[in-house]
N, C-alpha and C positions, 0 to 999 in steps of 0.2 A: 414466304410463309410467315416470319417473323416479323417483317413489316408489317405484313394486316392483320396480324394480332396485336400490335401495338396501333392501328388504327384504332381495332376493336376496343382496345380498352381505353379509350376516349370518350366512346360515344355507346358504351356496353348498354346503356338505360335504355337504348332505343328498341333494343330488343326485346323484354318485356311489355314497352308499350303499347308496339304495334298489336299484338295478338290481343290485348285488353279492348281496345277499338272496336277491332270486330267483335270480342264478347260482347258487349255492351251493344252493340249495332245490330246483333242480332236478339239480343233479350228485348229490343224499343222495337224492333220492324225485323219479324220473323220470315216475311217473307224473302227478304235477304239474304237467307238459310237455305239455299239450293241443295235440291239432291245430287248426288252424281255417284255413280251415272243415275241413267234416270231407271233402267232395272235394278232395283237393289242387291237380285239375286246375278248379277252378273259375274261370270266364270271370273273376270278380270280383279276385280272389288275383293274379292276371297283370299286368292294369291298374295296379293301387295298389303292387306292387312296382315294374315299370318306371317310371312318375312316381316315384314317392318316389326311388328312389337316382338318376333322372338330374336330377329336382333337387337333390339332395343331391350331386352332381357338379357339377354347374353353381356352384353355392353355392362350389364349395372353388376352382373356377375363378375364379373373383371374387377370393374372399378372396387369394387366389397372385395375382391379377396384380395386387392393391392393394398388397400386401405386398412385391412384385417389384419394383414403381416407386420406393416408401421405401424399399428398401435401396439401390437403386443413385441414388437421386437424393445418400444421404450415404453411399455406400458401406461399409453396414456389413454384414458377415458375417453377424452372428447373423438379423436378419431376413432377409436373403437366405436360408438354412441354413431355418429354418420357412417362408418360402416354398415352396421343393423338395420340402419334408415335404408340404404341403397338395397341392402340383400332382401327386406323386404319386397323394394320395388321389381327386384329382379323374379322372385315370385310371384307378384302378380303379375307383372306381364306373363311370364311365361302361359303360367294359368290361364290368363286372358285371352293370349295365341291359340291356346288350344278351344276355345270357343267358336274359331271362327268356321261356321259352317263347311263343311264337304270336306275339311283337310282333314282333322286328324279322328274327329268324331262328326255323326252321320248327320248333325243337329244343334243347333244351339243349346246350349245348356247352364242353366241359372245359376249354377253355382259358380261357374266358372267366369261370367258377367258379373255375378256380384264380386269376383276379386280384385277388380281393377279403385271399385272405392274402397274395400277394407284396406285393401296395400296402400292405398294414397296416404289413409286414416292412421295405420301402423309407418309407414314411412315419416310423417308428420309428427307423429308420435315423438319418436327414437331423434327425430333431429332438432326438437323442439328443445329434449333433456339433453343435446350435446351444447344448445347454444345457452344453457343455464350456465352461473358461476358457480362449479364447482369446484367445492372445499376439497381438500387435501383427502379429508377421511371418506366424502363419497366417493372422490375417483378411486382412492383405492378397493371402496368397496367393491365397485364396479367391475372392476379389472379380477377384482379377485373369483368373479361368478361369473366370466367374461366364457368361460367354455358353457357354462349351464344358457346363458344369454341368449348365447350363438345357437345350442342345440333344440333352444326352445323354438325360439325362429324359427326353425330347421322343418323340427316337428309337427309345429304346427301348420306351418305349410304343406306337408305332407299329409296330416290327416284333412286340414281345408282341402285341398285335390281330390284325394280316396274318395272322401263323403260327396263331392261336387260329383265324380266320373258316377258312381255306385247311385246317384242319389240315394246318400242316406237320409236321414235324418242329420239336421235341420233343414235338406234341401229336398227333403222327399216332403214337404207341405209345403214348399213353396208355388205360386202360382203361375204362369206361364215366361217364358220370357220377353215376352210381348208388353205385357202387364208390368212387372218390373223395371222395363227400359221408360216407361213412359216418361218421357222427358221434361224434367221439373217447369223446366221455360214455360211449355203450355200451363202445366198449373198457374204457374205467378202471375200470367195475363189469364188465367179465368178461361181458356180454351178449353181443358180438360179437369174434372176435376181430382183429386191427389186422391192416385191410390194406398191405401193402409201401408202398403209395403216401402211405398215413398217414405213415411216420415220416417224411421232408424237409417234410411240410406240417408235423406236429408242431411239429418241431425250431422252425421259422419262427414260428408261434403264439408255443412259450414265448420264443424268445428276444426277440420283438416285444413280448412282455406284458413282459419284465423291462427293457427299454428304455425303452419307454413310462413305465413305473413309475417309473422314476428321472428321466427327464425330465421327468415331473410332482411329482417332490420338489423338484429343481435351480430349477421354476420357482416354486413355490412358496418357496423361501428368498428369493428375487429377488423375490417380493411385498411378502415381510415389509418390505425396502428402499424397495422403489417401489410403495405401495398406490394403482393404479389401476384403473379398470373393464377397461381390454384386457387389463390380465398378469392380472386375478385370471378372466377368460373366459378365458384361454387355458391360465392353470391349471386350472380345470372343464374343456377340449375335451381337453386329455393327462389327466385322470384316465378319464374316458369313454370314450376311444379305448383306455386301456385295458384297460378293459370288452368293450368291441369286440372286441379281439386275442383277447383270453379267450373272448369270446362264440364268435366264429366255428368253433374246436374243439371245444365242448360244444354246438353246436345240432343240432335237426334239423330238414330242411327243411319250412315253411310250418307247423311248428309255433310255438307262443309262444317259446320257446328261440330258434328261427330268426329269428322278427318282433325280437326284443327286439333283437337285435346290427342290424338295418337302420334302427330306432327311434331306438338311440342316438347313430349315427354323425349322423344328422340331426340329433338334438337337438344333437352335441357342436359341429356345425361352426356348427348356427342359432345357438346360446348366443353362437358367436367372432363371427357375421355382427353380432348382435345388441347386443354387447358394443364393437365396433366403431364402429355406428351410433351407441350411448349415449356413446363418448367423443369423436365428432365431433357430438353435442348439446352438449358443454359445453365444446368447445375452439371448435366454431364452426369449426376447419378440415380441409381432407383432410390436409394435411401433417404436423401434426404429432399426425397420432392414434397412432403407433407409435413416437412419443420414449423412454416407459416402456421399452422391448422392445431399447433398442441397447446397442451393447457401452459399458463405459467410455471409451473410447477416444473414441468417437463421439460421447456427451454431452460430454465436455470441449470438443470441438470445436463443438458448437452452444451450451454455453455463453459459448464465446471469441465466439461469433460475432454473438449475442444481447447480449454486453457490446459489444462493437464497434459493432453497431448503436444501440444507446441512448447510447453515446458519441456516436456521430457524430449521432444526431440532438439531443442537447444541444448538442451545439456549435451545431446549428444553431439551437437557441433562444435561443444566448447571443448568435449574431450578430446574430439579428434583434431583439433587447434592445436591443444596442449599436447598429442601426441605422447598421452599414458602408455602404460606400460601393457595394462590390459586392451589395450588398441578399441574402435568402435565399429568395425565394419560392420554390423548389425545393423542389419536396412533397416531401422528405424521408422521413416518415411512412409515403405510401403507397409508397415505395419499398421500405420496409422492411418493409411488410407484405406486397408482392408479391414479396416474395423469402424470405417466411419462413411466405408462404400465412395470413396473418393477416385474419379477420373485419372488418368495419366498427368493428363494437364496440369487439373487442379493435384495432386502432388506433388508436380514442380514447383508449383506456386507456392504450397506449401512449404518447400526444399528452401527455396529461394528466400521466402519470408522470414522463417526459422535462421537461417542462416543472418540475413541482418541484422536478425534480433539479437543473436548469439554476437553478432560482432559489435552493435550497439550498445550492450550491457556491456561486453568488455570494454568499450571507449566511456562509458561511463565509470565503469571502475576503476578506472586508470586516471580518470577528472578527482575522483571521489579520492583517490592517493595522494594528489598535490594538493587538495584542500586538507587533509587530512594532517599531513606535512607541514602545513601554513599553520594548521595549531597547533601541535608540538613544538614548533617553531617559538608559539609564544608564552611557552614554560620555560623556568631556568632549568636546563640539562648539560652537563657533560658533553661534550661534543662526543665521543666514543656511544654515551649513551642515546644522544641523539639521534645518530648518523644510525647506530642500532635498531631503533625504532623506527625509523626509516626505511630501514633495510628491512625491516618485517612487511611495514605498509605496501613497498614497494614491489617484494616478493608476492603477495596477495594478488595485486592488480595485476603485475607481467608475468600471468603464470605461464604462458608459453616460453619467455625465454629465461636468459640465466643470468641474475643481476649481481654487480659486485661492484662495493664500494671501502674507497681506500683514503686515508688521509695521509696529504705530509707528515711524518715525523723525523724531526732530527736528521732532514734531507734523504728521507728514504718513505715511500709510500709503505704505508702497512695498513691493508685488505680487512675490513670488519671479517666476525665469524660468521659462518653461514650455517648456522643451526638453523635458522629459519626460514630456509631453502625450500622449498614443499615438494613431496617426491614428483619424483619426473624421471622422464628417460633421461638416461645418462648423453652428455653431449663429448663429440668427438676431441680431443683435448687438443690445444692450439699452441702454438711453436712457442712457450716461454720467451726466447731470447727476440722473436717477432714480436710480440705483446708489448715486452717493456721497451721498447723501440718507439713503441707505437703511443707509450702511456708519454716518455718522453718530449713527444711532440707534441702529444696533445698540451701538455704542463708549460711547451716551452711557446707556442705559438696561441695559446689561449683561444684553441678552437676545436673545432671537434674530428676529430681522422677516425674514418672506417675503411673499414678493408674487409669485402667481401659480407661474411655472416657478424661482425665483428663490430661495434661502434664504441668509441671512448671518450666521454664527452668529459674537457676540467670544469673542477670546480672554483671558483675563484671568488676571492674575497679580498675586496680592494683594490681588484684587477692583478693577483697573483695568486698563482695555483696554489690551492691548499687541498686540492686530491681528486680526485676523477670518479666518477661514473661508468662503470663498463657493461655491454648490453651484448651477451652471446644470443644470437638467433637461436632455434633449435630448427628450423627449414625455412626457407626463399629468402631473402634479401629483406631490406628494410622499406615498407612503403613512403612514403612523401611526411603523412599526415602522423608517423610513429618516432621518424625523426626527430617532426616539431614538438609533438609528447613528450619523448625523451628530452629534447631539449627543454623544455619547460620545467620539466623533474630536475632537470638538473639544475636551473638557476633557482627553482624553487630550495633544494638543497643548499645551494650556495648561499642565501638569505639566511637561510635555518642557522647556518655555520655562521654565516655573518652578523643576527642577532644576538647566540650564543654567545659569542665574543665581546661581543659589546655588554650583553648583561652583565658578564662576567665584569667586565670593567667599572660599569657603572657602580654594581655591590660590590667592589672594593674598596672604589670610590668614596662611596655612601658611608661605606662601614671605619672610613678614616673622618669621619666628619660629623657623623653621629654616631647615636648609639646602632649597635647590631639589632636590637631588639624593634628599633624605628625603623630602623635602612630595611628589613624584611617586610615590617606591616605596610610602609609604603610602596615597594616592590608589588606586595600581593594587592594591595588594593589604594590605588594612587589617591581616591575619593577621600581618603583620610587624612588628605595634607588643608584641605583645606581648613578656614578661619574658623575658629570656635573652641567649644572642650564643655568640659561636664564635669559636676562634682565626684568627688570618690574618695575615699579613705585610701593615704601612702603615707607611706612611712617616708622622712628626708632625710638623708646624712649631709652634714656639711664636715670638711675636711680641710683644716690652716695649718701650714707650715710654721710651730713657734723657732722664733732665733734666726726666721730665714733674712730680714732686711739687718742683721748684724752682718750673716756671712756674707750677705751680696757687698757691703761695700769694700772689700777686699778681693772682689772678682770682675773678672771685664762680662761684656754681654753674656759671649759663647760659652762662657763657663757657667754661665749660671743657667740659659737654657738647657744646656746637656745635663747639670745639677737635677733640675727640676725635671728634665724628661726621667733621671731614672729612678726619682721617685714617685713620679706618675703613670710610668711608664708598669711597675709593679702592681702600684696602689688600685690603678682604673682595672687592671688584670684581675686582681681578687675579687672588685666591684663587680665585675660581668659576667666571674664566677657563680657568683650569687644570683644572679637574675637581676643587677640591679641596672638601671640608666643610667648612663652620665649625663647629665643634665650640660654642666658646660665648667671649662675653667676659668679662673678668675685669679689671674697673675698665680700664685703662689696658693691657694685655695680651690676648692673644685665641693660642688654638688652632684649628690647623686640622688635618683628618685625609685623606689619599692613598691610592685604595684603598680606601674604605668612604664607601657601601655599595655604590658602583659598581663593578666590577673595571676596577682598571687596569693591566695589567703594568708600565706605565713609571712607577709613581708616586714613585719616588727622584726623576728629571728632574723631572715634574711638581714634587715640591714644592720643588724648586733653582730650576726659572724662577719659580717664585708668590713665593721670597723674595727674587730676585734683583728681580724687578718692583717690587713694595712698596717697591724701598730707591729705586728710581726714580721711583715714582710720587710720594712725597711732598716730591721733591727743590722741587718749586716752593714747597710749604709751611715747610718748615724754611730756603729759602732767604730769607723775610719778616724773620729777626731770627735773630741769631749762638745765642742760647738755648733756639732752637724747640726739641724735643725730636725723635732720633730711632729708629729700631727697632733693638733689637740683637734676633738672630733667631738660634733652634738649630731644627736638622733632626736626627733620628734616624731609623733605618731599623731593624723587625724583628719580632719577635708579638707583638700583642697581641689580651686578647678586648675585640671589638668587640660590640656588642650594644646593647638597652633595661635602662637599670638606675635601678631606682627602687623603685616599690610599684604597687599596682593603681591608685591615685588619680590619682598622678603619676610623670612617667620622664621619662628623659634618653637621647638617643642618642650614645654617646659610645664612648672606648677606656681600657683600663685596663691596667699593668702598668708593667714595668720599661722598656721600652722607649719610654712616655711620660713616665716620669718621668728617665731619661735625657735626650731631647728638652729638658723645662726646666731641666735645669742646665747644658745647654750654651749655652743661653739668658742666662742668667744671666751665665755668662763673655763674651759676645759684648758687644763697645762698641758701641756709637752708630754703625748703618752698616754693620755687620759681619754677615756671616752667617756662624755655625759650624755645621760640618758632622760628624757622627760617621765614623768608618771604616768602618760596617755602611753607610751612603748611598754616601760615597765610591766604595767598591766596586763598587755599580752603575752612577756615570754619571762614572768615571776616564775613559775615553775620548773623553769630551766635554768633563770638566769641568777651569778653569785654577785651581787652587788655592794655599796657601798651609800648608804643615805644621807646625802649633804643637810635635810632638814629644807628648810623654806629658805629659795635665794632668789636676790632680786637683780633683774636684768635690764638693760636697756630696754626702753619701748615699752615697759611694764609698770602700772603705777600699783598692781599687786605682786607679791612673790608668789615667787612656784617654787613647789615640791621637785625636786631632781636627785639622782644617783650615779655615781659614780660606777663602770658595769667592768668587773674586774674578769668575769669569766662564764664561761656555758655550761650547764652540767648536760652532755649527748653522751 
């Protein structure tokens, strides 16, 4: 059966065509048009017309109340709209049945004959408006008058019949039904001429035919879309029914002309019955045989709803994975298939699928852990506080089992805290003195020992354990692929641990060699080492040792480096106090720079208290012996470019310009003790600062004098 439904929909056109043939074969050469039999009133002829069209009624009755359930169970328009179309037709035929002489009435009777084109006319109608683009706000209109719709229907097929059976009026003037059947055919070749009664039936015929027509083109583009068995039957029952509308104008009665339009309407609605049946064979439900057939609007929404469902039953597989406390036995599944009319099968399917997906996200999550990990990784952290952060990430992704991690300390592991454990069942507690047995081995043989529910993977850093990874199952053993996971987390860990360490080294490094204030901005952002710099207003301290080339030459090397480290060893201390840089030392003298590369607006004050400090801090030292050597100190304030200058091999972060080298010759002029100040400093920290006014002096390098002060103290 399902093979030759899938012939059929190969070659499905062929089926409307044939019967156009003989339309058309018999509208050119009438005599084509055989009676049969050749009594018209033959006891045989009566019989097989009444079954045939009130099954063929009944059938369209079926199809309208299948089709009536699925629109209103997801309220959609369009199928409701082809339902009406069908219920129609299912009234006229009936009506129509009841025409046929001897069976149920004594006589043919005109009203009854005229039902078969108003139903075509109302059927064409109704399917015409389902195969329009409706908006949002029509369909809901529709839906929402969808009881008044139906009962209208309803109704007036019931009083059409009354008035047909009773001839009432409008059928109590009508003229015989001999007269009314006369068969348009002969009119159009000029055989007979068109009775009055003809043209309103006409008019109904073509406009029906050209409805039809277009609502079997409209459904047809919506195939090309959605190629399934019921759109492409129900594109075959509107091409047919086309046929039909056509037919019913050019036949004559109980001839082949006549049989052919009672043939087809049966063939067009068995093909939808049948087509129907074929796609509740391979969906397995009633519900969702007429998915194909809804509006847009409609799909979205059983899309949302079929995403909703498979979410929520993942969820439900993930809980019962993690083995909550509140457990999941809650058939979830058939929930969802009894709300979505789903098969046994398709259930499974769904079980099945749901379930991958639930374990697919988690292997996702668990990827998404170790990338996560690799970024924190490339922060400077605490090892405690990294391993921490880890142990959150990691908690998140394994939320089935129970993870713990521990670092060497002081030759003894000690286990992060597990606040960030996320509830779960509690797990069966494991033999301590087995455990650390086990952690043991792992530390000492740098590989990973499980035992049972149980896995301890080290972590090492330079190929020596620096702490382990430990993974309690909470049910079955360890798969293949959870192994390799774990193992990946843990060398991912062991990186984490082992760039930490290294950072740590390198900003030590850094911070013995430069300033702190460089060693960080290069850290965060390395793009700043490169060649260049920029103008900026800083303040320079320069800082010389007066009396130190007396005391050096009564000392060997070491004494005089040790000398000089602990005067600089204070001095740069106060400097970085302040915010300031060391720019660099120079034997016995040292620069520092305010204002770079940190922005500081107050770096005038700043470098007034870092020179004012230095003359304090070494006051214990130079107070050892009348000789000691002390700083004479100059500050300038003003631009300079600030930047890396060097070459690609090597560089310096430094300042360069008149305004450093002003800085050193006020330097120069300053005693033993003294700090001088330029007037460009001056001018910033006057309201603070208690100074001393040297008047105009002149400096090396200067063929003008400058204004300087002597800066004795801070009023703070």
């Amino acid at each position: 059966m399902l093979r030759s439904m899938s012939g059929y929909l190969r070659y499905w056109w062929v089926l409307p065509l044939a019967p156009l043939g003989l339309v058309l074969l018999w509208l050119v050469w009438p005599a084509f048009d055989p009676r049969l039999p050749t009594n018209p009133d033959s006891a045989l002829q009566n019989p097989v017309h009444f079954w045939l069209i009130t099954a063929a009624g009944l059938l369209c009755l079926g199809i309208s109340t299948q089709m009536g359930s699925a629109a209103s169970r997801r309220n959609d328009a369009r199928v409701f709209l082809i339902a009406l179309s069908v219920l129609n037709s299912s009234a006229a035929l009936l009506l129509h049945a009841l025409a046929t002489p001897t069976m149920l009435i004594p006589e043919r009777n005109v009203g009854f004959i005229l039902a078969a084109p108003v139903g075509m006319l109302l059927s064409a109608v109704f399917a015409a408006a389902s195969a329009t683009r409706l908006v949002e706000e029509q369909a809901s209109t529709i839906m929402a008058y969808q009881g008044i719709l139906r009962s209208g229907v309803i109704v007036f097929w019931v009083i059409f019949g009354g008035a047909a059976l009773l001839q009432l009026p409008p059928f109590a003037f009508l003229p015989s039904p001999d007269v009314v059947q006369t068969p348009l055919m002969f009119c159009i070749i000029g055989q007979t001429p068109l009775p009055t009664l003809q043209f309103p039936v006409t008019a109904m015929l073509l406009v029906g035919t050209a409805l039809s027509g277009w609502t079997t083109y409209r459904y047809l583009q919506l195939y090309r879309q959605r190629r399934t068995v019921v759109l492409l039957g129900l594109v075959t029952t509107f091409a047919l029914l086309t046929l039909v509308i056509l037919s019913v104008g050019l036949s004559r009665t109980w001839h082949a002309s006549w049989w052919l339009w009672h043939a087809l309407i049966v063939v067009a609605y068995g093909l939808l019955a049948y087509s129907i049946y074929h796609q509740f064979r391979q969906e397995g439900s009633t519900r969702i045989i007429f998915d194909s057939l809804y509006l847009e609007e409609t799909i979205k929404t059983i899309r949302q709803e079929y995403t909703s469902a498979l979410e929520t039953l993942v969820a439900a597989f993930q809980q019962r994975a993690q083995a909550l406390p509140d457990g999941t036995d809650e058939p979830v599944a058939a929930q969802v298939a009894e709300r979505f009319g789903l098969s046994s099968g398709q259930t499974q399917v769904l079980e099945q699928a749901a379930a991958a997906l639930a374990g697919e996200r988690e292997q996702i999550s668990r990827l998404g852990a170790l990338v996560a990990i690799g970024q924190e990784s490339s922060v400077i952290l605490d090892e405690a506080q990294l391993l921490q952060r880890a142990l959150i990430l990691t908690n998140q992704a394994f939320q089935h089992d129970q993870i713990n991690v521990a670092l060497v300390q002081e030759g003894h592991l000690q286990f992060m805290p597990q606040d960030s454990q996320p509830e779960a069942a509690p797990l069966a507690p494991l033999d301590a003195e087995r455990c650390q047995t086990l952690r043991d081995q792992a530390l000492q043989t740098a590989q990973p020992v499980e035992d049972g529910r149980l896995l301890i993977i080290p972590l090492l850093v330079k190929g020596h354990g620096a702490g382990v990874l430990e993974v309690q199952r909470r049910s079955g053993s360890f798969a293949e692929r959870d192994r390799w996971l774990l193992r990946s987390l843990a060398t991912q860990l062991s990186i984490a641990l082992e760039n930490t360490r290294l950072y740590r080294q390198i900003d030590a490094l850094f911070r013995q060699y430069m300033p702190a204030s460089v060693a960080t901005t290069l850290l965060a952002d390395p793009s700043q080492a490169a060649l260049g710099g920029a103008v900026r207003e800083i303040s320079v301290l320069f800082a010389d040792l007066r009396g130190f080339t007396t005391v050096s030459e009564r000392m060997s090397p070491p004494q005089l480096v040790a000398l000089l480290n602990r005067y600089y060893g204070v001095a740069s201390q106060v400097v970085l106090e302040q915010g300031g840089t060391i720019d660099k030392f120079m034997g016995d003298a040292m620069m520092a720079l305010f204002n770079a590369p940190v922005y500081q607006p107050d770096h005038a004050l700043r470098a007034a208290r870092a020179a004012l400090a230095m003359q304090r801090v070494i006051a214990p030292i130079t107070a050892e012996s009348r000789d000691m050597p002390q700083f004479g100190i100059g500050i300038n304030t003003g631009e300079a470019l600030v930047g890396n200058i060097g070459s690609e091999s090597i560089r310096n972060f430094t300042a360069i310009g008149d305004t450093v080298n002003l800085a050193s010759r006020l330097q120069t002029r300053a005693d033993g003790g003294k700090v001088l100040i330029s007037s460009s400093t001056y001018a910033q920290i006057k309201d603070v600062a208690e100074v001393q006014s040297l008047g105009m002096i002149q400096v090396k390098g200067k063929q003008e004098p400058l204004e300087a002060y002597v800066l004795i103290g801070l009023r703070e």
